[in-house]
PyMOL CGO cylinders between C-alpha atoms (Angstrom):
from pymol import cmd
from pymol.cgo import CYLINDER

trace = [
    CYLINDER, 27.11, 13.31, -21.74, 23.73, 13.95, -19.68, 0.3, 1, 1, 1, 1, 1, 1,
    CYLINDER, 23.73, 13.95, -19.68, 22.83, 11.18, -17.33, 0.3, 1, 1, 1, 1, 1, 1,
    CYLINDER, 22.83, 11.18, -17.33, 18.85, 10.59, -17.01, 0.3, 1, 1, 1, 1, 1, 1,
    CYLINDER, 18.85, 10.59, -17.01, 18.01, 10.61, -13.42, 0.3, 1, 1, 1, 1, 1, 1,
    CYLINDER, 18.01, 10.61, -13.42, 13.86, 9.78, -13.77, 0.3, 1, 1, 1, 1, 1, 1,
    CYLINDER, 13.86, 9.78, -13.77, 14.03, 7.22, -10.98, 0.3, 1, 1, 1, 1, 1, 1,
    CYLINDER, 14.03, 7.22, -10.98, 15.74, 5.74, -7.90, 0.3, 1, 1, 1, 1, 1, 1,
    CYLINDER, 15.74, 5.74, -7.90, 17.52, 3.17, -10.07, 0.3, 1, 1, 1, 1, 1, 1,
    CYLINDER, 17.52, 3.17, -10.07, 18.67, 5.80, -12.25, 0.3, 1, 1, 1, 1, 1, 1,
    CYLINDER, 18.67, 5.80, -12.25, 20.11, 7.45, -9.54, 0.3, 1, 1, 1, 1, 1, 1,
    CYLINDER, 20.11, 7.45, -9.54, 21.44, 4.15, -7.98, 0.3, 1, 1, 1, 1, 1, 1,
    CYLINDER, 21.44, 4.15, -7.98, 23.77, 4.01, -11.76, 0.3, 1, 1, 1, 1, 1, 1,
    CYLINDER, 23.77, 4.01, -11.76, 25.74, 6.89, -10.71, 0.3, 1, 1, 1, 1, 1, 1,
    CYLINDER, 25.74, 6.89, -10.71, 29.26, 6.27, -9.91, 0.3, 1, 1, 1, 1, 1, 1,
    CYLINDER, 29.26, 6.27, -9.91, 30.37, 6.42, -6.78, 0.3, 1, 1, 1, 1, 1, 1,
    CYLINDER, 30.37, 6.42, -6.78, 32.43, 9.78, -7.23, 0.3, 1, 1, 1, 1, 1, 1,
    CYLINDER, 32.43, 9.78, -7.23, 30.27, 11.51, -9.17, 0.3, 1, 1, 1, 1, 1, 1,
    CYLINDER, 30.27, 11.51, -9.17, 27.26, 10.84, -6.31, 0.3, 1, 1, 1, 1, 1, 1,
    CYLINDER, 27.26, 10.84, -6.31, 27.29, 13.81, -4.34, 0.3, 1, 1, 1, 1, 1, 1,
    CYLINDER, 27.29, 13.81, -4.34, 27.77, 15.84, -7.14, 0.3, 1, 1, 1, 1, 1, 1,
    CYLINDER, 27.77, 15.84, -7.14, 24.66, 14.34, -8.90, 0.3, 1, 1, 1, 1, 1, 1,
    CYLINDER, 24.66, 14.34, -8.90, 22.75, 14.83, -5.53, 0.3, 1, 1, 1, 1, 1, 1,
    CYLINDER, 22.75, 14.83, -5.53, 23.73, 18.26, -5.03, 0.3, 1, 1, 1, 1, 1, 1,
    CYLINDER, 23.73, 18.26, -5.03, 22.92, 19.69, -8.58, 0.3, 1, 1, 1, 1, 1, 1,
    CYLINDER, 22.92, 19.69, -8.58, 19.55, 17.86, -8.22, 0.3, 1, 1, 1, 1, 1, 1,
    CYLINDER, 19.55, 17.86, -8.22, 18.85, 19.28, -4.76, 0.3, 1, 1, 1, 1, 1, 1,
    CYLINDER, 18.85, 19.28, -4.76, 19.14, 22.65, -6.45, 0.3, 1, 1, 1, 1, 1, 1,
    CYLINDER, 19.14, 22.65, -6.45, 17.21, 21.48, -9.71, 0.3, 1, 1, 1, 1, 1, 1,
    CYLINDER, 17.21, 21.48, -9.71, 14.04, 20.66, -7.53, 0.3, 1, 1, 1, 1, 1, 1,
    CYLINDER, 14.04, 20.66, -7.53, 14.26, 23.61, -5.13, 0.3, 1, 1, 1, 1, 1, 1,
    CYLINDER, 14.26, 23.61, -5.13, 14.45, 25.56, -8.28, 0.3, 1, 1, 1, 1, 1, 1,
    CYLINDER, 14.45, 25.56, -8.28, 11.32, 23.72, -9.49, 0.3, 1, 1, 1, 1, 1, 1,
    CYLINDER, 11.32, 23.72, -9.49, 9.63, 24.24, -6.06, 0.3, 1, 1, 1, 1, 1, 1,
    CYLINDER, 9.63, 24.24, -6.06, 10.12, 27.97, -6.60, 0.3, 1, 1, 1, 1, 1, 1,
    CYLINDER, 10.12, 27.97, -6.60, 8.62, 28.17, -10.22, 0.3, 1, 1, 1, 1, 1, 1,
    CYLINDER, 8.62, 28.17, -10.22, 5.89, 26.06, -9.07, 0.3, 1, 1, 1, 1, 1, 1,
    CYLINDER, 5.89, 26.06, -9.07, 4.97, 28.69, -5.81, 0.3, 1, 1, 1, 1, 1, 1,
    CYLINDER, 4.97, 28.69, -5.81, 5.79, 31.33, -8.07, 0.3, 1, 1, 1, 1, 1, 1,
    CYLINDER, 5.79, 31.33, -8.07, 3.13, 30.08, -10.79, 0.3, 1, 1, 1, 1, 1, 1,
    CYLINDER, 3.13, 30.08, -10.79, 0.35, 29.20, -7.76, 0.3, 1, 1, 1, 1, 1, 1,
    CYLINDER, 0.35, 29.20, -7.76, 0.90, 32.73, -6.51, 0.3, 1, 1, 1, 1, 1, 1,
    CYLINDER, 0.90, 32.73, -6.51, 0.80, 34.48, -10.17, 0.3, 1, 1, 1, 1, 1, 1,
    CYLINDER, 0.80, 34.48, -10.17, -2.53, 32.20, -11.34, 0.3, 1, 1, 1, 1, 1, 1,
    CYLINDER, -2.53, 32.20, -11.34, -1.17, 29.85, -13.90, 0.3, 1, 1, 1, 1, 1, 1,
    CYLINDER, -1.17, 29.85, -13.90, -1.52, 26.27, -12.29, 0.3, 1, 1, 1, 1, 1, 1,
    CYLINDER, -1.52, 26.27, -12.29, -4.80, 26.17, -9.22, 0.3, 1, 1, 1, 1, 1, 1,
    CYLINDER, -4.80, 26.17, -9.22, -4.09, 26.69, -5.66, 0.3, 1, 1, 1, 1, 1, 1,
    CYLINDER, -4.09, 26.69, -5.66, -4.27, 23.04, -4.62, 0.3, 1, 1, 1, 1, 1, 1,
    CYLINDER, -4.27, 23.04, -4.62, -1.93, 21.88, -7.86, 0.3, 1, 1, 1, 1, 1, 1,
    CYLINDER, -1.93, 21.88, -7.86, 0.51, 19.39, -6.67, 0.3, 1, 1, 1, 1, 1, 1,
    CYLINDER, 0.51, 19.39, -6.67, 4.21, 19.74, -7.19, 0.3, 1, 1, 1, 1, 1, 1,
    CYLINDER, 4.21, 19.74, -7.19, 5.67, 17.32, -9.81, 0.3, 1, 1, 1, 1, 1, 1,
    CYLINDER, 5.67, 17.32, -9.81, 9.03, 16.72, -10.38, 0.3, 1, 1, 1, 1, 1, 1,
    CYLINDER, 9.03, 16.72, -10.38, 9.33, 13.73, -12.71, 0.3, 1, 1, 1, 1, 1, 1,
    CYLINDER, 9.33, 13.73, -12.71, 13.14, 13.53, -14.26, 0.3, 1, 1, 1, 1, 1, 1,
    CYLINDER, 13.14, 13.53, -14.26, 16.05, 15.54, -14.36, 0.3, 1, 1, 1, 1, 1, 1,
    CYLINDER, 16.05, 15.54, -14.36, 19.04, 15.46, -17.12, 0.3, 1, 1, 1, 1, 1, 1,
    CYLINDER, 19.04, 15.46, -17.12, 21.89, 15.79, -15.15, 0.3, 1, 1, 1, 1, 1, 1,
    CYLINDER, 21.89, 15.79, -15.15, 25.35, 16.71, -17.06, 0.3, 1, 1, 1, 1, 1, 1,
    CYLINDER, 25.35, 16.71, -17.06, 28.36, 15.76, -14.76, 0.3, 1, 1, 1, 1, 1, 1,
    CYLINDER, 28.36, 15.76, -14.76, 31.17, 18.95, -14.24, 0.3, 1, 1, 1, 1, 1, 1,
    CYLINDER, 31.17, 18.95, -14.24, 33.94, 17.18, -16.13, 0.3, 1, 1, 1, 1, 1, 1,
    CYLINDER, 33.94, 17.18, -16.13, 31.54, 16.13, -19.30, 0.3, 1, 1, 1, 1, 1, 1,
    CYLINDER, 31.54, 16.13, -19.30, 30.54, 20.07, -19.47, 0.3, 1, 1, 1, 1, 1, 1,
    CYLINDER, 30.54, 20.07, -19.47, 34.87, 21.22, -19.88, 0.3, 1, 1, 1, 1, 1, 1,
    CYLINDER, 34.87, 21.22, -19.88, 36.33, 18.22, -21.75, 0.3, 1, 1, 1, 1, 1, 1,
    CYLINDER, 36.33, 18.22, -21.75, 37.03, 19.46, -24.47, 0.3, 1, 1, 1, 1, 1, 1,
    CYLINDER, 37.03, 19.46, -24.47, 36.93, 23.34, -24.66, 0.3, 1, 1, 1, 1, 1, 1,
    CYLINDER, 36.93, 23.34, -24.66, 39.12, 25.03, -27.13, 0.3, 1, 1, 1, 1, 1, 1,
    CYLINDER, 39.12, 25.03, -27.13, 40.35, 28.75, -27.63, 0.3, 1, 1, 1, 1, 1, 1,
    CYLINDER, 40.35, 28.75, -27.63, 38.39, 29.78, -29.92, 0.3, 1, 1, 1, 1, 1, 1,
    CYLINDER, 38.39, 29.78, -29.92, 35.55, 28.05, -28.10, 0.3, 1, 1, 1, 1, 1, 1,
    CYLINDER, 35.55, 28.05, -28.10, 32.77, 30.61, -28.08, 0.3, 1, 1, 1, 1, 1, 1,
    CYLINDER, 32.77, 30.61, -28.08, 31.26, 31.46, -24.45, 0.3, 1, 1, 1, 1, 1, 1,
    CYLINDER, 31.26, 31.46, -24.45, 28.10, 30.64, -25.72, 0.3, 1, 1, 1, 1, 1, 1,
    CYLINDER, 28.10, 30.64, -25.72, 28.71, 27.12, -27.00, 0.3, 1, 1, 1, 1, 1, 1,
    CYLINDER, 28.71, 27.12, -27.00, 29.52, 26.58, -22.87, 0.3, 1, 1, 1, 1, 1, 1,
    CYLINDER, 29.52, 26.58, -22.87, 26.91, 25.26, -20.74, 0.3, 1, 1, 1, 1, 1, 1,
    CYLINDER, 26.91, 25.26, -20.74, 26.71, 28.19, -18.24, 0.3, 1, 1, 1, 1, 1, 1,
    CYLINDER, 26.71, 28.19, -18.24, 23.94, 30.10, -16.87, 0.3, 1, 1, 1, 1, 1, 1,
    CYLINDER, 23.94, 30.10, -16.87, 22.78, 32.83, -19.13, 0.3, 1, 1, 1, 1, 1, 1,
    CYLINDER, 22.78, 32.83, -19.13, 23.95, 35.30, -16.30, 0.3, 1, 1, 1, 1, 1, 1,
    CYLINDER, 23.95, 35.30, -16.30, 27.01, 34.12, -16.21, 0.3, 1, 1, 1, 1, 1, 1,
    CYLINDER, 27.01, 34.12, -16.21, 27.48, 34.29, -19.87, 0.3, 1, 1, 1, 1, 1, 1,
    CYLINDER, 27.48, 34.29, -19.87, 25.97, 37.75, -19.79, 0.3, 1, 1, 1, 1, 1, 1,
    CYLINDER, 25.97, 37.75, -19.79, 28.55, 38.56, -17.20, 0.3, 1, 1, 1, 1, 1, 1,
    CYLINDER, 28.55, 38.56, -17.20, 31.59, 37.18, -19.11, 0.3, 1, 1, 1, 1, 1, 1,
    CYLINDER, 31.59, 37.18, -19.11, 29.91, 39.35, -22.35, 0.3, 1, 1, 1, 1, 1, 1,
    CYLINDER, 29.91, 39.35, -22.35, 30.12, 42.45, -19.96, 0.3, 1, 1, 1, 1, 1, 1,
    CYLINDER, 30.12, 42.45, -19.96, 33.78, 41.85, -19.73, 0.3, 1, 1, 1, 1, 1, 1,
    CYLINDER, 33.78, 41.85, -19.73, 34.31, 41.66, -23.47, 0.3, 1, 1, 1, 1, 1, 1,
    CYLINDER, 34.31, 41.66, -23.47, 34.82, 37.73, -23.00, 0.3, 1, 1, 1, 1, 1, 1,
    CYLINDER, 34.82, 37.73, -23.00, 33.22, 36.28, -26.16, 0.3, 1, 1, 1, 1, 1, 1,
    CYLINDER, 33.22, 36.28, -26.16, 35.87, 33.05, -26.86, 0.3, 1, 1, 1, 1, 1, 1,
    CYLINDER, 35.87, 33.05, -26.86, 37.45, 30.70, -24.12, 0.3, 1, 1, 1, 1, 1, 1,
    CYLINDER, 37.45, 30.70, -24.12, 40.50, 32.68, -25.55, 0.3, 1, 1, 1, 1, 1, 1,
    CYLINDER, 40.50, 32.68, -25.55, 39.33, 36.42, -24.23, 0.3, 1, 1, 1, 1, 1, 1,
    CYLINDER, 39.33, 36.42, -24.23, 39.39, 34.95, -20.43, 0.3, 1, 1, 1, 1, 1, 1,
    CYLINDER, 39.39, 34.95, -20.43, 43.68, 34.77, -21.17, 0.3, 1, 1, 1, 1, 1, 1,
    CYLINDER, 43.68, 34.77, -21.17, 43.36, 38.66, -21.33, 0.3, 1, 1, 1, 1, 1, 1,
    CYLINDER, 43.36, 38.66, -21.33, 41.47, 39.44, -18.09, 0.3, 1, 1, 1, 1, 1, 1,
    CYLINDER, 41.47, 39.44, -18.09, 42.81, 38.60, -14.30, 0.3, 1, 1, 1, 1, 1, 1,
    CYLINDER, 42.81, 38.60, -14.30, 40.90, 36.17, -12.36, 0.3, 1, 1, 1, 1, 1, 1,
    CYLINDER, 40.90, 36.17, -12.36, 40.49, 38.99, -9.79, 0.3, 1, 1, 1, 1, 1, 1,
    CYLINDER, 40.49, 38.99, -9.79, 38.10, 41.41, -12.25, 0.3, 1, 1, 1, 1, 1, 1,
    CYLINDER, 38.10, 41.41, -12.25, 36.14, 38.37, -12.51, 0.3, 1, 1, 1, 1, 1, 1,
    CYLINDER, 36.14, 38.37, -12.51, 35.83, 37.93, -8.88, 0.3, 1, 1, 1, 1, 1, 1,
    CYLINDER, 35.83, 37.93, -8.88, 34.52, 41.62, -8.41, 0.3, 1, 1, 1, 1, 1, 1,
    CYLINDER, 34.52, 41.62, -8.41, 31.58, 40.85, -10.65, 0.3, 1, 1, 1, 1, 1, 1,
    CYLINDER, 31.58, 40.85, -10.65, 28.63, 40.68, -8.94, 0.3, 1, 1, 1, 1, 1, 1,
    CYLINDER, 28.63, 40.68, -8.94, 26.86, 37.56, -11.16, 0.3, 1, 1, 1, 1, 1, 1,
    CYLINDER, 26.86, 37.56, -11.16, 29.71, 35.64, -10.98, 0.3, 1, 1, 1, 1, 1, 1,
    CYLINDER, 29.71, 35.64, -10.98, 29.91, 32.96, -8.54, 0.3, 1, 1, 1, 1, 1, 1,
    CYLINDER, 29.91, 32.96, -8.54, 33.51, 31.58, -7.03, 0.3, 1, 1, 1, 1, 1, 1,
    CYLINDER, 33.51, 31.58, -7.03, 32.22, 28.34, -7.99, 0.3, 1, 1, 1, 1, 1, 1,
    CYLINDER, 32.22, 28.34, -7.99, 31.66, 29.70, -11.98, 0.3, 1, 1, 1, 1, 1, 1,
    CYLINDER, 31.66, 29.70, -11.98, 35.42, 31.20, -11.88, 0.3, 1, 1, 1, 1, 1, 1,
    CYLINDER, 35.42, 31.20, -11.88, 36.70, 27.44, -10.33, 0.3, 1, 1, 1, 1, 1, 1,
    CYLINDER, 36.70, 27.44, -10.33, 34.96, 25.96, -13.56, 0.3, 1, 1, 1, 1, 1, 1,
    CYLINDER, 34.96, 25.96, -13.56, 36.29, 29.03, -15.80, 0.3, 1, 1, 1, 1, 1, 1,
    CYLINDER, 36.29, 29.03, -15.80, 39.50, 28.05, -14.71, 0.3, 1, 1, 1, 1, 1, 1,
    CYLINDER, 39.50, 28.05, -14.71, 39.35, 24.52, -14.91, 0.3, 1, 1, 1, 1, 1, 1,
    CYLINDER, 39.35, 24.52, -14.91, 37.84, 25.02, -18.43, 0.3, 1, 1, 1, 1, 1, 1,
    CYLINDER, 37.84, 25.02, -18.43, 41.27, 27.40, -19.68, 0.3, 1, 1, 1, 1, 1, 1,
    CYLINDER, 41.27, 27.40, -19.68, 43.96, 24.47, -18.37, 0.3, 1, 1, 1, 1, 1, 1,
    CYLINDER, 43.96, 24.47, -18.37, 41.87, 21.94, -20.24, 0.3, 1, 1, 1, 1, 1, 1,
    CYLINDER, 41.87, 21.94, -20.24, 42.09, 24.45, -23.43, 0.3, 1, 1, 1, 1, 1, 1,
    CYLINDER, 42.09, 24.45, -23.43, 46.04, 24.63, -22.53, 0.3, 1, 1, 1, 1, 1, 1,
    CYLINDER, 46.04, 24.63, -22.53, 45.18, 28.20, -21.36, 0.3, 1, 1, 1, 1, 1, 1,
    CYLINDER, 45.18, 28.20, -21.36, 45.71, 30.62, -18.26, 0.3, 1, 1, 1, 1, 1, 1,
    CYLINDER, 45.71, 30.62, -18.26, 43.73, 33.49, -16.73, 0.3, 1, 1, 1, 1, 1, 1,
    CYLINDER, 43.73, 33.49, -16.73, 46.22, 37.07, -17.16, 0.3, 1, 1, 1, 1, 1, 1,
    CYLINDER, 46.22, 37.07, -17.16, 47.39, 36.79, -13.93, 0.3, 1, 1, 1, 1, 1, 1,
    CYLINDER, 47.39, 36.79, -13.93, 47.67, 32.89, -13.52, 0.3, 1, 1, 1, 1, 1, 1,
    CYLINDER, 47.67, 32.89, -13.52, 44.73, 30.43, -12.58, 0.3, 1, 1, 1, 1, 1, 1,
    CYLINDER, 44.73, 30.43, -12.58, 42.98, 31.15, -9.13, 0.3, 1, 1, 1, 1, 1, 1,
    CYLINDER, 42.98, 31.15, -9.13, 40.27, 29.33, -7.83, 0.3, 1, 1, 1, 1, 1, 1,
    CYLINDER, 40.27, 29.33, -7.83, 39.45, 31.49, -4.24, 0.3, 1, 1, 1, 1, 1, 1,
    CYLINDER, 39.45, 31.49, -4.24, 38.37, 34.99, -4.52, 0.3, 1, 1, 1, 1, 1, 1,
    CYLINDER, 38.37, 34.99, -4.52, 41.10, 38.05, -3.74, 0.3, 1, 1, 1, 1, 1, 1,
    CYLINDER, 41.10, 38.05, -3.74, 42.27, 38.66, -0.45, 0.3, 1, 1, 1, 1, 1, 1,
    CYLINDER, 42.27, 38.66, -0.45, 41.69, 42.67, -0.91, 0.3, 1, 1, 1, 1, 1, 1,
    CYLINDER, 41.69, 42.67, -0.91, 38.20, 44.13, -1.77, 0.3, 1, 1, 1, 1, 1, 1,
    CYLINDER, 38.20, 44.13, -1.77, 39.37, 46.32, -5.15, 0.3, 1, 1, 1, 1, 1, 1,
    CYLINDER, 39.37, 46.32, -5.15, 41.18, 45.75, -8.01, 0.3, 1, 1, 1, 1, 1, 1,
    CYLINDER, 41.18, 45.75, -8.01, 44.81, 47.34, -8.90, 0.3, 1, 1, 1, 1, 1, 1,
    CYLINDER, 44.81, 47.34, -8.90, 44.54, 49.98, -11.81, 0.3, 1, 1, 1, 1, 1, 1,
    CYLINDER, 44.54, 49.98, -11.81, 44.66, 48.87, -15.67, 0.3, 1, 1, 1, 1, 1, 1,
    CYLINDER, 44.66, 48.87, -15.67, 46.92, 49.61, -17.88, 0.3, 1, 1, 1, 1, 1, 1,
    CYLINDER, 46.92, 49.61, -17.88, 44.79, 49.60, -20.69, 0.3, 1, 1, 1, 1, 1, 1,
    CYLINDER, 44.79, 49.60, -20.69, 47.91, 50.21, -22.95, 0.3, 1, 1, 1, 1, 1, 1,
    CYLINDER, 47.91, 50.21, -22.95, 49.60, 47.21, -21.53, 0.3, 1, 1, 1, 1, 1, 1,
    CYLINDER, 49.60, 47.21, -21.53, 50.15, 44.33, -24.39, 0.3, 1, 1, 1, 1, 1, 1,
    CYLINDER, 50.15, 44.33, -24.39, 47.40, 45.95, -26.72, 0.3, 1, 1, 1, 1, 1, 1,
    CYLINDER, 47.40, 45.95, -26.72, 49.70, 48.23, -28.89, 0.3, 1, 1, 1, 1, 1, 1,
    CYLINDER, 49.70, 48.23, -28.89, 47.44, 51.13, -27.99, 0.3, 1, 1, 1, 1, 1, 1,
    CYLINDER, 47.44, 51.13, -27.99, 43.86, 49.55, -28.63, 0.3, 1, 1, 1, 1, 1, 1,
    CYLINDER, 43.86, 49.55, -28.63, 41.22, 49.36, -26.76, 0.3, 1, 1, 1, 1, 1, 1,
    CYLINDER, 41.22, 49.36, -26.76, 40.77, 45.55, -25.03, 0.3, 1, 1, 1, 1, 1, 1,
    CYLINDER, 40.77, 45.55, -25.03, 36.88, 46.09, -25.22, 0.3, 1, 1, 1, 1, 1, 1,
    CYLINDER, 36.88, 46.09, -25.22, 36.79, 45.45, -21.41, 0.3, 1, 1, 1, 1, 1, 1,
    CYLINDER, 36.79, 45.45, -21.41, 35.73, 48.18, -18.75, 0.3, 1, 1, 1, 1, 1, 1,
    CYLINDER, 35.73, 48.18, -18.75, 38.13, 49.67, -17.23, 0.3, 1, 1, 1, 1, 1, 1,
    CYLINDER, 38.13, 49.67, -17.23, 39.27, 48.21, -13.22, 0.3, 1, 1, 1, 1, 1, 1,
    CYLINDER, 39.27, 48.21, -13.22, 38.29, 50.06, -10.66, 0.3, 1, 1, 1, 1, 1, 1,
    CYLINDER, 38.29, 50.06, -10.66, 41.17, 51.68, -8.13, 0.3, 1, 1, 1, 1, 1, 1,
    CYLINDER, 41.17, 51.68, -8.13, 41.33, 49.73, -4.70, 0.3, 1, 1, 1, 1, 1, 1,
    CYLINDER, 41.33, 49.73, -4.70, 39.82, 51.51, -1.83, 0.3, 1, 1, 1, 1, 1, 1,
    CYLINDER, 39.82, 51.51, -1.83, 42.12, 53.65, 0.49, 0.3, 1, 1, 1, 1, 1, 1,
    CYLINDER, 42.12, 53.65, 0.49, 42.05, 52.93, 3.86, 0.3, 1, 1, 1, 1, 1, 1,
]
cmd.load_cgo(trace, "trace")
């Protein structure tokens, strides 16, 4: 459930735990907004001397955005980023139920997804009763590369639609 935030009062109605969390993701919202707005002075689409205006935000609190995945959930029925959902695509993750085929790890190598993404993917397969390949982690790897797939490992021979991982580095 989105939570209105279009004044101080509104803002004042957040619980206490969810505060910082509210104050964080609308920190970002209006920075965001600060940017576009530059961004559209600088390209000619609002006058020089336009001021900034940042009226409301909808804010949707973490747990509301997981409660209730399932597996056959599809990716894009989740409220991520469009990068990060292009990212998960990448890795042949279409359904909350692909990301039980994959190892936390290969997610942490990709370059558009965020730790703090892979903490919510995670969160968002134990609600679903699910588990990343290699078990749930939340902090990146402690090496920079990934061990080899075996591609023939639990897929009878076929193709898992994912890249292959890439060798660790020697040294």
């Amino acid at each position: 459930m989105y939570r209105y935030i279009g004044s101080i009062d509104d803002l004042a109605q957040v619980p206490d735990e969810e505060l910082a969390q509210c104050m964080a993701a609308l920190r970002k919202a209006i920075e965001t907004a600060r940017t576009q707005h530059l961004q559209d002075i600088r390209d000619g689409r609002v006058p020089k001397n336009a001021r900034f205006h940042f009226e409301a935000y909808h804010w949707l609190p973490r747990q509301s955005r997981i409660a209730h995945p399932y597996p056959e959930m599809q990716i894009d029925d989740m409220p991520f980023r469009p990068a990060v959902r292009d990212a998960l695509h990448d890795l042949g993750i279409y359904r909350v139920v692909d990301l039980t085929l994959i190892r936390a790890e290969e997610l942490f190598e990709h370059p558009c997804l965020a730790p703090e993404s892979i903490v919510l993917l995670s969160e968002m397969l134990r609600a679903a009763g699910l588990d990343f390949l290699d078990g749930a982690r939340s902090s990146p790897p402690s090496h920079s590369g990934l061990e080899p797939a075996n591609e023939d490992a639990g897929t009878n021979g076929q193709s898992t639609g994912r890249p292959a991982a890439r060798a660790p580095k020697a040294g």
